[in-house]
N, CA, C and O atoms as CSV, one atom per row, in Angstrom:
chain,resi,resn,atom,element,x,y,z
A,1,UNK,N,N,0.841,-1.172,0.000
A,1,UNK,CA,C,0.000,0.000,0.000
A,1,UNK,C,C,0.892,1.243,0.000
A,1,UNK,O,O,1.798,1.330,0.829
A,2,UNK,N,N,0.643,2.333,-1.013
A,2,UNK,CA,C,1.311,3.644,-0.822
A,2,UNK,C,C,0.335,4.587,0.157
A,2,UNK,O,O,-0.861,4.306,0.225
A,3,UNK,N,N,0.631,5.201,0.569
A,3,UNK,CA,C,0.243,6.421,1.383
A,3,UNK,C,C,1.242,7.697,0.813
A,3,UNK,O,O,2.272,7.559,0.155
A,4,UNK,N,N,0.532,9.157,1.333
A,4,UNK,CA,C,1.191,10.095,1.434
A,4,UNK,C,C,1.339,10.312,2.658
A,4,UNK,O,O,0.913,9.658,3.610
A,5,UNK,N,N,2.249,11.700,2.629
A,5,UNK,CA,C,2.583,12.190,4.019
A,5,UNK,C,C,2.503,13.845,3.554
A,5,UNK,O,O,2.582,14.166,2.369
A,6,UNK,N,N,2.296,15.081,4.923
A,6,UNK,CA,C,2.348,15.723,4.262
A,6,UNK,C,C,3.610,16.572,4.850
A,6,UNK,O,O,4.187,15.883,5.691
A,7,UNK,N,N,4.224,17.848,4.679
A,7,UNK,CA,C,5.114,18.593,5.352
A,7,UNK,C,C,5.070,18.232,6.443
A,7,UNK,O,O,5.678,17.220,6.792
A,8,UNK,N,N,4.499,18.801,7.100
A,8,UNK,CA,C,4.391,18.893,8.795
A,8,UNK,C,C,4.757,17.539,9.626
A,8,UNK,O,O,5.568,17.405,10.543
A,9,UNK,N,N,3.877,16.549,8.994
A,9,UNK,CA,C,4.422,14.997,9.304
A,9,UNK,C,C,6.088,14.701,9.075
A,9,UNK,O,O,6.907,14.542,9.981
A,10,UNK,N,N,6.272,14.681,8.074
A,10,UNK,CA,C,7.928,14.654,7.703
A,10,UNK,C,C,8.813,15.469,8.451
A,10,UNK,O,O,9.901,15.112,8.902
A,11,UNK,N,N,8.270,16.613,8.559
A,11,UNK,CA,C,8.789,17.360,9.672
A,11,UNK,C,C,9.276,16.777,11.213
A,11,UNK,O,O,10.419,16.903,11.652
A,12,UNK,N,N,8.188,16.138,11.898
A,12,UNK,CA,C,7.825,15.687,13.020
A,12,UNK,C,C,8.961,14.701,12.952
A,12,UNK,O,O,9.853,14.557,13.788
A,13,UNK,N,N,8.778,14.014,11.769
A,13,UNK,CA,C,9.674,12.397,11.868
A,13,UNK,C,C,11.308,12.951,11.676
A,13,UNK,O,O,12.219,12.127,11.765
A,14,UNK,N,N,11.543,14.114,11.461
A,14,UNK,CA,C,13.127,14.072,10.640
A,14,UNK,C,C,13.071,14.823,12.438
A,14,UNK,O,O,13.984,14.276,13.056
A,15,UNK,N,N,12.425,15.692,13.238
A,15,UNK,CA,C,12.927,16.138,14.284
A,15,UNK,C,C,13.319,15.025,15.129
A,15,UNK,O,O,14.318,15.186,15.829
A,16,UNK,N,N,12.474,13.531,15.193
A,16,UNK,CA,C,12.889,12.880,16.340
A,16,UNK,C,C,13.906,11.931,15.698
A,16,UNK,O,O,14.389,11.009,16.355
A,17,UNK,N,N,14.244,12.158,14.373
A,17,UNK,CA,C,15.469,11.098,13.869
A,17,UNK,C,C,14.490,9.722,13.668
A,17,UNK,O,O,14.882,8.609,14.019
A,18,UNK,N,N,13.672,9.869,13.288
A,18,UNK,CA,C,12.464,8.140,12.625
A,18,UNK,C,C,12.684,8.014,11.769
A,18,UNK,O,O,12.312,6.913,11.363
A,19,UNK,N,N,13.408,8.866,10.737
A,19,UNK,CA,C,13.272,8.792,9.021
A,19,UNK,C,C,14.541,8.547,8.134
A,19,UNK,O,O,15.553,9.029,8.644
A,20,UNK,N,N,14.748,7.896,6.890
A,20,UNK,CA,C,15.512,7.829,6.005
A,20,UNK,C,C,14.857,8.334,4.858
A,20,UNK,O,O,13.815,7.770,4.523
A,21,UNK,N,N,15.340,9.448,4.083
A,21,UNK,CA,C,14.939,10.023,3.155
A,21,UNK,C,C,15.452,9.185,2.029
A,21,UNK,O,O,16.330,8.347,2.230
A,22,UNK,N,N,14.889,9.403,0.758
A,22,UNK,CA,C,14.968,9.017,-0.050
A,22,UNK,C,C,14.510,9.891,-1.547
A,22,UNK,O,O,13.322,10.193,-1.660
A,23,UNK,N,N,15.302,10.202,-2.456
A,23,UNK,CA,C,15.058,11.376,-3.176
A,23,UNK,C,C,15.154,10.299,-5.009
A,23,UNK,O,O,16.099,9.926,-5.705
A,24,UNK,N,N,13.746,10.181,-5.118
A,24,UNK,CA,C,14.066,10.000,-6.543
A,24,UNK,C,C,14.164,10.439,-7.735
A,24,UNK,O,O,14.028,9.656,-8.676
A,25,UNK,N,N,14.427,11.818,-7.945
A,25,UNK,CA,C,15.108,12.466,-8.858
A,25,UNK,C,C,16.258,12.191,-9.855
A,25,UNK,O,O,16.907,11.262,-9.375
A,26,UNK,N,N,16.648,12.477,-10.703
A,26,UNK,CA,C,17.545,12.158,-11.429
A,26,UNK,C,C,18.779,12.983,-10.241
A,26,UNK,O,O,18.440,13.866,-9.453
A,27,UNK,N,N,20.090,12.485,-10.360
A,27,UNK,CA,C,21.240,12.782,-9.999
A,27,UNK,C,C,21.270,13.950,-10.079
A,27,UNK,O,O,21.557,14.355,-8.953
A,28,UNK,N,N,21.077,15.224,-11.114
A,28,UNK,CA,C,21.257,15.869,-11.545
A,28,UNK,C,C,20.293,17.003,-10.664
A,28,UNK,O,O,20.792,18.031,-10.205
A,29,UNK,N,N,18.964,16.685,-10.515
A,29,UNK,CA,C,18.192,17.401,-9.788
A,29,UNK,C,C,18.281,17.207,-8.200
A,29,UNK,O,O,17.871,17.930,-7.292
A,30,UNK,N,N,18.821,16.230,-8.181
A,30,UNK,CA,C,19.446,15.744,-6.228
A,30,UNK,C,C,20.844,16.681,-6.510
A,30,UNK,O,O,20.397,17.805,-6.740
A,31,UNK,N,N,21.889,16.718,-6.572
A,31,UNK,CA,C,22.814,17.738,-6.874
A,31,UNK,C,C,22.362,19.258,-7.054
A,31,UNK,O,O,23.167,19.987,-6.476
A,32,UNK,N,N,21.697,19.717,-7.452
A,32,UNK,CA,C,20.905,21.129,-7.315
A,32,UNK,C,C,20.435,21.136,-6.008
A,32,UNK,O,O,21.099,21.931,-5.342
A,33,UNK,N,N,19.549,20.572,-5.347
A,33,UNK,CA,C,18.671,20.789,-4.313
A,33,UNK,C,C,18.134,19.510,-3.569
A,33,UNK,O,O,17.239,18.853,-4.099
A,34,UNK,N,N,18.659,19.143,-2.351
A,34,UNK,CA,C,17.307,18.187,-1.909
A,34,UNK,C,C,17.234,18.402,-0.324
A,34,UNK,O,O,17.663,19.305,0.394
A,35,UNK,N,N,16.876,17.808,-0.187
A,35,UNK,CA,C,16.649,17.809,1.787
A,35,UNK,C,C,17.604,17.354,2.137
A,35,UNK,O,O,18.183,16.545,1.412
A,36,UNK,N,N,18.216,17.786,3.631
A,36,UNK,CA,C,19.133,17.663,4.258
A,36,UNK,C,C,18.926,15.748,4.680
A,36,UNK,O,O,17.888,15.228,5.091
A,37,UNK,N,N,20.191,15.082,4.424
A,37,UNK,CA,C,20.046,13.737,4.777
A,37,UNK,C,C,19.806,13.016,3.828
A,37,UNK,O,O,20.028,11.810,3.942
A,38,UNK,N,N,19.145,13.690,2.296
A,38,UNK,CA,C,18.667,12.460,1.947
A,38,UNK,C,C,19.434,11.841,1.289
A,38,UNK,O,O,20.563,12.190,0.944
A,39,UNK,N,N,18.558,10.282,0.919
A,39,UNK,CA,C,19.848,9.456,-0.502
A,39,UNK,C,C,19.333,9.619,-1.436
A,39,UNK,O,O,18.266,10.230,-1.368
A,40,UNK,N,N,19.767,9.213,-2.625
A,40,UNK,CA,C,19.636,9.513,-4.102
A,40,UNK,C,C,19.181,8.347,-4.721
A,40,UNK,O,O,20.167,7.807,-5.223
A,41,UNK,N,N,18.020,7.595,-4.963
A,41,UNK,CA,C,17.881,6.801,-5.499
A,41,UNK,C,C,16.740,6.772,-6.980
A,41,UNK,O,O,15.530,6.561,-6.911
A,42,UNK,N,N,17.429,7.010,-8.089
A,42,UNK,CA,C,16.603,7.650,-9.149
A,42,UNK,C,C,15.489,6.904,-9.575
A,42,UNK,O,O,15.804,5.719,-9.467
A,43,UNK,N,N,14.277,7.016,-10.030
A,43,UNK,CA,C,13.392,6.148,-10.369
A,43,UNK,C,C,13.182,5.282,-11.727
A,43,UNK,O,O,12.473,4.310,-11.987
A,44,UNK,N,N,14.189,6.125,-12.548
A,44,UNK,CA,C,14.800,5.433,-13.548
A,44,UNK,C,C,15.160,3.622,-13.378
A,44,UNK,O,O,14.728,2.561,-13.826
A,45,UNK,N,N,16.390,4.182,-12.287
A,45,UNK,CA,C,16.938,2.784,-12.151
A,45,UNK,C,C,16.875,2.478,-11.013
A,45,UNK,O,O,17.907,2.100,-10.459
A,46,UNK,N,N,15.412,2.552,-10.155
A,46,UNK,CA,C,15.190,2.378,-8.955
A,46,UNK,C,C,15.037,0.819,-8.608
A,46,UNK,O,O,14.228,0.125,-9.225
A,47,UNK,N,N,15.645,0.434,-7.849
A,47,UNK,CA,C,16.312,-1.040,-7.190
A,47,UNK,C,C,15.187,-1.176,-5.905
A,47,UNK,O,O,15.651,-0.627,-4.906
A,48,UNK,N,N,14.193,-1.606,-5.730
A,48,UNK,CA,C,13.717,-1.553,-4.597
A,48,UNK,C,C,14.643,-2.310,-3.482
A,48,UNK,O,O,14.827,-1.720,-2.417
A,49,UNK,N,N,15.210,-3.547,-3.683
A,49,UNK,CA,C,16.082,-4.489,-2.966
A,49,UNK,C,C,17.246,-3.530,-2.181
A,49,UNK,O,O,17.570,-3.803,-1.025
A,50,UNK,N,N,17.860,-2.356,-2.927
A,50,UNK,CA,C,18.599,-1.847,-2.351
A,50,UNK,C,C,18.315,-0.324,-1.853
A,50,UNK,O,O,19.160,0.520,-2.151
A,51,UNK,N,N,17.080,0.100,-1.051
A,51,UNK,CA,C,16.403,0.776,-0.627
A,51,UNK,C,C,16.229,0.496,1.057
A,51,UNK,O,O,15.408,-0.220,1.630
A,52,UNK,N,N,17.379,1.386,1.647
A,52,UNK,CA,C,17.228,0.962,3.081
A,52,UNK,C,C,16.121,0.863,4.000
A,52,UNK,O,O,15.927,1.856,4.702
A,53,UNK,N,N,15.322,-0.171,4.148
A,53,UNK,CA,C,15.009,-0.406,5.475
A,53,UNK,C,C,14.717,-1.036,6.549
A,53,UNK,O,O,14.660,-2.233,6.829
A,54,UNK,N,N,14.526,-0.034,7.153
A,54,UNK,CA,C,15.130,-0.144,8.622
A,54,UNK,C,C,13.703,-0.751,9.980
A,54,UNK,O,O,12.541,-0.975,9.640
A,55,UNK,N,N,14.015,-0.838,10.858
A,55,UNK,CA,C,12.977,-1.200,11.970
A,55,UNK,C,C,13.033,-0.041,12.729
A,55,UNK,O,O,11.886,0.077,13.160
A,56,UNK,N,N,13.641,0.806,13.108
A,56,UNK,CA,C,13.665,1.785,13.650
A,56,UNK,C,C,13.556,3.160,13.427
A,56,UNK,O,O,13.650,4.059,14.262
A,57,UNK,N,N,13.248,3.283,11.645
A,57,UNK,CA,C,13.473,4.295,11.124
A,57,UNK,C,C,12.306,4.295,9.701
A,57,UNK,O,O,12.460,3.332,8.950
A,58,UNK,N,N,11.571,4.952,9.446
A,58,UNK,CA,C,10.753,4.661,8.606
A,58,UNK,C,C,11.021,5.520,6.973
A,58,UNK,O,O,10.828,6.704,6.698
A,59,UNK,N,N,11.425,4.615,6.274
A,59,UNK,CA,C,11.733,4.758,4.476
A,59,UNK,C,C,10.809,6.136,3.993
A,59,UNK,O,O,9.648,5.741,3.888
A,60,UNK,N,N,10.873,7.232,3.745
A,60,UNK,CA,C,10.194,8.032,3.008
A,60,UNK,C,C,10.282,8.468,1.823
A,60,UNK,O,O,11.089,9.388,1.952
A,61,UNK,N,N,9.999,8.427,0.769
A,61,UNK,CA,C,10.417,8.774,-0.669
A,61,UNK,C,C,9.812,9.610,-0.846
A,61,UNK,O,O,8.777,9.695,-0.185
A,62,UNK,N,N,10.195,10.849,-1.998
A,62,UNK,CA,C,9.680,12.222,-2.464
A,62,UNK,C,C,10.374,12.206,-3.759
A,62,UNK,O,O,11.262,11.408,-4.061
A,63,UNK,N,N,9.858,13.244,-4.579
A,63,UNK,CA,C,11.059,13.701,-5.826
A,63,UNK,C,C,10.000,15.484,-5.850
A,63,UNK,O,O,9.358,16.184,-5.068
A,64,UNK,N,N,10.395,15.470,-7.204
A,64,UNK,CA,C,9.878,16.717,-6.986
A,64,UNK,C,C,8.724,17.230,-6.961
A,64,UNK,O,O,8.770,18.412,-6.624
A,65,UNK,N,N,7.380,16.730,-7.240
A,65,UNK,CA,C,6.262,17.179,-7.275
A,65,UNK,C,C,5.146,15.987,-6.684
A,65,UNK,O,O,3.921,16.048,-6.789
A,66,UNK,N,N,5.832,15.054,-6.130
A,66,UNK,CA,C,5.376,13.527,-5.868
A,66,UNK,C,C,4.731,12.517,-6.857
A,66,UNK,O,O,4.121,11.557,-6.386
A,67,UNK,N,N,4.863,12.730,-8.621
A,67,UNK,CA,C,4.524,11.321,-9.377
A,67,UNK,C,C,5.449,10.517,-9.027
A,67,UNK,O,O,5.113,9.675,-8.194
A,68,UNK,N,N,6.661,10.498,-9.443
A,68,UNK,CA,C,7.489,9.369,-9.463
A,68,UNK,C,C,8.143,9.017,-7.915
A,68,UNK,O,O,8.833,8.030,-7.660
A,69,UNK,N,N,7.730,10.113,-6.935
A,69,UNK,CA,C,7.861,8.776,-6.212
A,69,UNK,C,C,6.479,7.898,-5.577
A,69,UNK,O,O,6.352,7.106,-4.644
A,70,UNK,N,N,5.738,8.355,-6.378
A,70,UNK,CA,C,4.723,7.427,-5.972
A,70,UNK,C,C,4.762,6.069,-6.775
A,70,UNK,O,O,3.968,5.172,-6.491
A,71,UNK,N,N,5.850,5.905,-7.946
A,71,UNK,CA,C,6.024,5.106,-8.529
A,71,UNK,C,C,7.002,4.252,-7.780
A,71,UNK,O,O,6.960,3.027,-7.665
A,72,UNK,N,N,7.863,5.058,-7.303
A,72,UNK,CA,C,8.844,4.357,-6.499
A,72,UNK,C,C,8.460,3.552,-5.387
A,72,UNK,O,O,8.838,2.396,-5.198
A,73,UNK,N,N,7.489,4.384,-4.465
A,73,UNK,CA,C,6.950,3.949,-3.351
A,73,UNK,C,C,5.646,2.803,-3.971
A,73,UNK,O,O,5.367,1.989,-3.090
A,74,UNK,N,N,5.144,2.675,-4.768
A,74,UNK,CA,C,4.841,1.404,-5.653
A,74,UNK,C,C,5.791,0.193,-5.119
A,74,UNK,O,O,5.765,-0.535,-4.126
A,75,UNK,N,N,6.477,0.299,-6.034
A,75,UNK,CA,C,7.603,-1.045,-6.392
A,75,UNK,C,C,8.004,-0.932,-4.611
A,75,UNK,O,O,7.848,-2.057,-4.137
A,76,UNK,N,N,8.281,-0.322,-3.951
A,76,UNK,CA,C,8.803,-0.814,-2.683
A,76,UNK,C,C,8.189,-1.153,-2.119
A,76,UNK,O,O,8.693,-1.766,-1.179
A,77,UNK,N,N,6.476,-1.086,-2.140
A,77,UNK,CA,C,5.751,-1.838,-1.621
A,77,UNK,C,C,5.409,-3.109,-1.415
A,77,UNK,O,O,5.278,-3.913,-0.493
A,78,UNK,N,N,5.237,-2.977,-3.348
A,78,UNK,CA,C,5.316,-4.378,-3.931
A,78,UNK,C,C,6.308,-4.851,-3.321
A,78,UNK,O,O,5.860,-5.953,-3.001
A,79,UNK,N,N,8.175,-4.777,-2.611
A,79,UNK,CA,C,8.892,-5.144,-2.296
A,79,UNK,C,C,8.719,-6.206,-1.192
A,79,UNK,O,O,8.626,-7.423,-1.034
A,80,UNK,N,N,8.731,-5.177,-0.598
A,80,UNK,CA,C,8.161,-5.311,1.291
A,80,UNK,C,C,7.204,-5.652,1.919
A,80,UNK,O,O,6.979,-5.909,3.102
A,81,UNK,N,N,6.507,-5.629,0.777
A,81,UNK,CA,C,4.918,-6.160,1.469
A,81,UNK,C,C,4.393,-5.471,2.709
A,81,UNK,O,O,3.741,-5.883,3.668
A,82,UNK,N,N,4.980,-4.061,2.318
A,82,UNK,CA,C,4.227,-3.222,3.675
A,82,UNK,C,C,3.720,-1.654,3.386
A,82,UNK,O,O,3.455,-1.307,2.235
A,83,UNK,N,N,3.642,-1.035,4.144
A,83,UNK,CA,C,3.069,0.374,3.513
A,83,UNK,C,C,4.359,1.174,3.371
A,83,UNK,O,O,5.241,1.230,4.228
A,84,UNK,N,N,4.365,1.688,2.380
A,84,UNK,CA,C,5.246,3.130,2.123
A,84,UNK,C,C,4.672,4.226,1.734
A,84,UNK,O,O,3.870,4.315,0.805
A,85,UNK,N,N,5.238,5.500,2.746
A,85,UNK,CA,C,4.880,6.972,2.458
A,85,UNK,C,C,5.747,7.551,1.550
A,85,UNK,O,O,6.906,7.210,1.313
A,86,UNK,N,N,4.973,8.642,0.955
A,86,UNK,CA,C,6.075,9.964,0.307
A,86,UNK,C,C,5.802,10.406,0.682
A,86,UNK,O,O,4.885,10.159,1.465
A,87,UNK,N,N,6.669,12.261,0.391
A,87,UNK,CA,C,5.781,13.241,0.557
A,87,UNK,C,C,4.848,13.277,-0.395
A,87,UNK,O,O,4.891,12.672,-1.466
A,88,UNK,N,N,3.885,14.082,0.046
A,88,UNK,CA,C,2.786,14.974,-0.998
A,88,UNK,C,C,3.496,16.261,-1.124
A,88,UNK,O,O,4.073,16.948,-0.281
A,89,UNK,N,N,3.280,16.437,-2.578
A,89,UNK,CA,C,3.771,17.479,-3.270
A,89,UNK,C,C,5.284,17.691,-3.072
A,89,UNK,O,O,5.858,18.780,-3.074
A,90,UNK,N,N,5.878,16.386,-2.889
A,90,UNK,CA,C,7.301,16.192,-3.186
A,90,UNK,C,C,8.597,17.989,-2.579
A,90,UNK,O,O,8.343,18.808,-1.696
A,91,UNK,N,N,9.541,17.947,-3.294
A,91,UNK,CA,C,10.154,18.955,-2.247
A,91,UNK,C,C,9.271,20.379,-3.069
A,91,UNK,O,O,9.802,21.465,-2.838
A,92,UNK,N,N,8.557,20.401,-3.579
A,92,UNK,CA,C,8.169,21.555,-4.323
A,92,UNK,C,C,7.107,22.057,-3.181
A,92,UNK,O,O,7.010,23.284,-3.173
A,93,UNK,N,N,6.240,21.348,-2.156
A,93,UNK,CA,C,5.802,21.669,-1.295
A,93,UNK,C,C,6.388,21.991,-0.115
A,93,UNK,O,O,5.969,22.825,0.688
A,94,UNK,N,N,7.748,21.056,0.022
A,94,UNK,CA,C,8.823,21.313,1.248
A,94,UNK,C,C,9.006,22.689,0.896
A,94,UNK,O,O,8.381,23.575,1.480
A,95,UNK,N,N,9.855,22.933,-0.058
A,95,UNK,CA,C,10.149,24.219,-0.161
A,95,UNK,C,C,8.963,25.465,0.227
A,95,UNK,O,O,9.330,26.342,1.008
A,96,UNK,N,N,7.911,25.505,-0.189
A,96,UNK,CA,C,6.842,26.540,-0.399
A,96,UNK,C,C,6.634,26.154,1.438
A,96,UNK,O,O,6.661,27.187,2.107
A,97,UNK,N,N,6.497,25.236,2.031
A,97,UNK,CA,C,6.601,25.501,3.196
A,97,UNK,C,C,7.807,26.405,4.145
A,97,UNK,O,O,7.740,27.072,5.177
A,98,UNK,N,N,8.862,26.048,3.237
A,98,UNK,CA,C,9.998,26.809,4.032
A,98,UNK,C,C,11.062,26.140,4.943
A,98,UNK,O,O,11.718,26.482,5.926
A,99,UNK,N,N,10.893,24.667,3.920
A,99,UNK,CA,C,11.983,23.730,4.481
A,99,UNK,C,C,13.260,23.588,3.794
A,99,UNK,O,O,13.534,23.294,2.630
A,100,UNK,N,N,14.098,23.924,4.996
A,100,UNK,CA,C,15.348,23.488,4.577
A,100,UNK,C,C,15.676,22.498,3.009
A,100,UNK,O,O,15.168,21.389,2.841
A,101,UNK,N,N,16.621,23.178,1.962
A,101,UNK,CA,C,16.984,22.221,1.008
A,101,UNK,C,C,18.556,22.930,1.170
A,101,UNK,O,O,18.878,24.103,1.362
A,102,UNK,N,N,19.403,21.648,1.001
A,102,UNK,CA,C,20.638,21.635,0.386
A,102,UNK,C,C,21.000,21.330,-1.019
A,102,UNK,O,O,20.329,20.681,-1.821
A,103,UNK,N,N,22.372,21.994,-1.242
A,103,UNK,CA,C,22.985,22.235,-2.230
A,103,UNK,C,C,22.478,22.935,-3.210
A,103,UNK,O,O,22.852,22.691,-4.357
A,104,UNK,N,N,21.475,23.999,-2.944
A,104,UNK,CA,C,20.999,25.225,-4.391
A,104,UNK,C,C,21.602,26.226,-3.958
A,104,UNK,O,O,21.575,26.689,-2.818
A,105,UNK,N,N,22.369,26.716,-5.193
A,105,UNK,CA,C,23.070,27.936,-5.136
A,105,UNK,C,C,22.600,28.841,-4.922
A,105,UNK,O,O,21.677,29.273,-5.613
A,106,UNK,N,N,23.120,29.508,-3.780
A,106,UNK,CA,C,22.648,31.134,-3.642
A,106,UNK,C,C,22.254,32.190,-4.475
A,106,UNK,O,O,23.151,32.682,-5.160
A,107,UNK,N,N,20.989,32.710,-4.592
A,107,UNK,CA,C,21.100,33.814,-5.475
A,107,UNK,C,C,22.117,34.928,-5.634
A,107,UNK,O,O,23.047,35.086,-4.844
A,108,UNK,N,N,21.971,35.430,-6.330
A,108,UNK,CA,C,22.848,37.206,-6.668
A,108,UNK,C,C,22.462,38.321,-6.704
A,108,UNK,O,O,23.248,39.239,-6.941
């Protein structure tokens, strides 16, 4: 089963340390910008098998507007045989909330 999640939730989970991010973007758009922590796993050549998780820490996938990782969070379902969240509205909502992203260059 996929589920969403929305800001505020993700929020909650990255404050008490519950979460492993997961960014399926191309390389190229994870290198511009993503959330602090996350990994890079593109949906292109997304591996569910090698998608950490954990018992103590709960798998979250996003990309940028949340289709593909709802594709992602698909196949890891199908994996695991358990529920996986994304965000909703991927970091394009993080951002418009006013969450922290790394690696985008400073304006001028």
């Amino acid at each position: 089963m996929v589920q969403t999640l929305d800001v505020a939730e993700l929020n909650a989970l990255i404050a008490r340390g519950e979460v492993v991010l997961v960014d399926v973007r191309t390389p190229e758009e994870f290198g511009a910008g993503r959330l602090p922590g996350s990994l890079n796993a593109p949906v292109e050549t997304f591996d569910a098998a090698s998608i950490p998780v954990e018992n103590t820490r709960e798998t979250i996938l996003y990309c940028r507007s949340a289709r593909r990782s709802e594709q992602a969070a698909q196949m890891l379902a199908e994996h695991t045989g358990s529920t996986v969240r994304h965000l909703a509205g991927g970091i394009i909502a993080w951002e418009e909330a006013g969450g922290d992203v790394i690696g985008v260059a400073p304006t001028q």
